[in-house]
C-alpha positions in Angstrom: 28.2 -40.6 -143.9 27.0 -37.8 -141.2 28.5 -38.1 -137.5 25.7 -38.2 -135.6 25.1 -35.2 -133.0 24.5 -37.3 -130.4 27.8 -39.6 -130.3 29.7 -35.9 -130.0 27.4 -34.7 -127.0 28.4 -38.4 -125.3 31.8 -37.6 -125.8 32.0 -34.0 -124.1 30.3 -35.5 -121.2 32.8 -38.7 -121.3 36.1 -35.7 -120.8 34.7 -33.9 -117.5 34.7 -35.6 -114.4 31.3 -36.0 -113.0 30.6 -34.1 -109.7 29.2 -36.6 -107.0 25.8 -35.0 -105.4 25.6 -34.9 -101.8 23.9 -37.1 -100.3 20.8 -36.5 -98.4 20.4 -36.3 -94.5 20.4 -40.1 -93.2 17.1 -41.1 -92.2 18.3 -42.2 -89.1 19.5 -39.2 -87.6 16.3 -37.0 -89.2 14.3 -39.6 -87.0 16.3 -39.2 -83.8 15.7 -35.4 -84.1 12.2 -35.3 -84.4 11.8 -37.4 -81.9 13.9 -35.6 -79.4 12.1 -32.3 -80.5 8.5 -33.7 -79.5 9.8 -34.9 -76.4 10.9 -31.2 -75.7 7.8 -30.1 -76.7 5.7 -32.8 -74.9 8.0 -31.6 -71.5 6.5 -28.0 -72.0 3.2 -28.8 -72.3 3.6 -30.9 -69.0 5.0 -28.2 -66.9 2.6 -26.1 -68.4 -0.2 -28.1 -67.3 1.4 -28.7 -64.1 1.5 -25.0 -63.1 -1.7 -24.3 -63.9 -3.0 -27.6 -61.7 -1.5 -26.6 -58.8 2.3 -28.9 -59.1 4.1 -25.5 -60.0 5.0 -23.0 -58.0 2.2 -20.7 -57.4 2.3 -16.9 -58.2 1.8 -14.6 -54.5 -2.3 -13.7 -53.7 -2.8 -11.7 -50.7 -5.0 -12.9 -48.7 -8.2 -10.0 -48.2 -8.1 -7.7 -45.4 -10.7 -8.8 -42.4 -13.1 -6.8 -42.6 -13.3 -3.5 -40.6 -15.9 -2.9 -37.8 -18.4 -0.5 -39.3 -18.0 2.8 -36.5 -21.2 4.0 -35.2 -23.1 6.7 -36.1 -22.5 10.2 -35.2 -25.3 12.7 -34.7 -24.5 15.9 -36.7 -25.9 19.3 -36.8 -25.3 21.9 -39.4 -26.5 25.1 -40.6 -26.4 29.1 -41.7 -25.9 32.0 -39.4 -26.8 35.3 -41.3 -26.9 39.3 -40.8 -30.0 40.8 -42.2 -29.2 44.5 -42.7 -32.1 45.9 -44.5 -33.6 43.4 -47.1 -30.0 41.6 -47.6 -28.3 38.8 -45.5 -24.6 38.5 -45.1 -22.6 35.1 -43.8 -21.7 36.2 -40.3 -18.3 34.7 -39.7 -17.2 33.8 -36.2 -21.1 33.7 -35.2 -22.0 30.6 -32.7 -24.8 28.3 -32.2 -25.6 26.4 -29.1 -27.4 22.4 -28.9 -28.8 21.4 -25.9 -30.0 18.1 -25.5 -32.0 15.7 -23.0 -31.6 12.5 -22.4 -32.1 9.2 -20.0 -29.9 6.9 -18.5 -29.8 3.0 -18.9 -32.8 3.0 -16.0 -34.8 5.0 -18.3 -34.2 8.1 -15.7 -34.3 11.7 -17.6 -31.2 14.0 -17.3 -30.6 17.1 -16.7 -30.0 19.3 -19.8 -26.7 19.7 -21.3 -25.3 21.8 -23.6 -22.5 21.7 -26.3 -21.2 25.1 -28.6 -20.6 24.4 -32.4 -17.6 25.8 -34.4 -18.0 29.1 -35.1 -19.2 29.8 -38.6 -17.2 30.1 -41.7 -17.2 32.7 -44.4 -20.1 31.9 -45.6 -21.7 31.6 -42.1 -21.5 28.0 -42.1 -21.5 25.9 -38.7 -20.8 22.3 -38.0 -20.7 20.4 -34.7 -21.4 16.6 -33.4 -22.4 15.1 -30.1 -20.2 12.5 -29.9 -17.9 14.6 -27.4 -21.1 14.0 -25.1 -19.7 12.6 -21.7 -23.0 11.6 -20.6 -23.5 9.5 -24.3 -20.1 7.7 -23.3 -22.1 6.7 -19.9 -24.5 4.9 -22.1 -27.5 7.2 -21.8 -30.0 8.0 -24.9 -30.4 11.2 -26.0 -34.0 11.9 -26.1 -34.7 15.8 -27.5 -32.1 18.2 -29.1 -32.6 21.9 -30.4 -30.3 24.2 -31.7 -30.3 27.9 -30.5 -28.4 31.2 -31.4 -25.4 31.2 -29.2 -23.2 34.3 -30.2 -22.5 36.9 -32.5 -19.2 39.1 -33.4 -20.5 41.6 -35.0 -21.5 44.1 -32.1 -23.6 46.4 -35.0 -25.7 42.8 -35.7 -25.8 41.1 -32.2 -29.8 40.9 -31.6 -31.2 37.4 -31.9 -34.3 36.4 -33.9 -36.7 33.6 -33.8 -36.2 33.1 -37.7 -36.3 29.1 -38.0 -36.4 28.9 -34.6 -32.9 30.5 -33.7 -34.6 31.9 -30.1 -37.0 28.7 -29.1 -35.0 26.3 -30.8 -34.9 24.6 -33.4 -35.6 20.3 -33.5 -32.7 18.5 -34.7 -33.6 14.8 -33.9 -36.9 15.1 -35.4 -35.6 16.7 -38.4 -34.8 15.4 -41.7 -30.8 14.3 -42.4 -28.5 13.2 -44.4 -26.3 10.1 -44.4 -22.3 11.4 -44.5 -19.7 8.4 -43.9 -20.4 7.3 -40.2 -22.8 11.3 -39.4 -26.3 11.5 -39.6 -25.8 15.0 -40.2 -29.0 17.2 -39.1 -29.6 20.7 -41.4 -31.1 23.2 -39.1 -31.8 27.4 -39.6 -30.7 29.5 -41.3 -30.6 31.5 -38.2 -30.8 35.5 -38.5 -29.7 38.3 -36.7 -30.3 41.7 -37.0 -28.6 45.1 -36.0 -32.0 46.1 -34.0 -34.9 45.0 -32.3 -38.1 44.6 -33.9 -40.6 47.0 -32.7 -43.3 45.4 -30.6 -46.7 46.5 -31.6 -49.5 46.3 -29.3 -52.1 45.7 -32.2 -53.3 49.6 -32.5 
């Protein structure tokens, strides 16, 4: 008779001690850390919350500026003083321009006529002045009429004046067009020309 297979495969497993599995994680303690975990959890979302309700503490705005006092406007004038020599113009540096202005005081009484001198010109023959430094504008009186005039010129070989744009009778500057520049309404006047002679004066013959 044939020992059955399965009587020997009993029998090796009956000579080695069986190995105890370990044991799972008591459901107890797996309980006790979940909930302590969502009660962590639940605690963040709280302060969360709270610091974005206003219960936190509050991250530093600074507060806006008052706002500044807008600064009056400044009457400007500006302009070109050239050389003509021939048919061509040149900048004349260090050439200056005169403004003379009218004006009335807070009676409505005219003044007499004052006069300021602008920076002399640039390079390019450029000139730039304002009437703020006006003493009689600081007594409250209204200016009424300014015109800009040809002052000066370095150059003794082109010192003669012209009425080009006015640079003899002078030239309107309230009246004229301007532009808006910060706090300046800046007035464009000339350009203004000198030459190194007179014009001949003809007597229509």
């Amino acid at each position: 008779m044939k020992r059955s297979p399965y009587k020997k495969v009993v029998e090796v497993a009956s000579t080695h001690k069986v190995i105890a599995k370990p044991r799972g994680i008591p459901k107890m303690a797996v309980t006790n850390f979940s909930l302590a975990m969502s009660m962590f959890l639940l605690s963040l979302v709280i302060a969360v919350s709270a610091d974005g309700y206003g219960y936190g503490p509050k991250p530093k705005v600074e507060k806006p500026k008052a706002d500044e006092k807008l600064l009056p406007l400044t009457t400007g004038i500006q302009g070109l003083i050239y050389c003509k020599s021939g048919p061509k113009l040149f900048p004349l540096a260090g050439a200056v321009a005169r403004v003379t202005c009218l004006s009335v005081d807070q009676d409505g009484y005219e003044s007499a006529p004052f006069s300021i001198l602008t920076h002399p010109a640039d390079a390019k023959g450029y000139f730039f002045a304002t009437l703020s430094s006006f003493s009689q504008l600081k007594n409250g009186c209204k200016l009424t009429e300014c015109k800009a005039f040809l002052e000066s010129s370095p150059w003794e070989s082109c010192n003669v004046p012209t009425d080009v744009s006015q640079g003899i009778s002078g030239a309107h500057i309230l009246t004229s067009k301007y532009t808006l520049f910060k706090n300046i309404k800046l007035h464009s006047v000339g350009p203004f020309i000198y030459t190194p002679e007179p014009k001949p004066v003809t007597d229509g013959y």
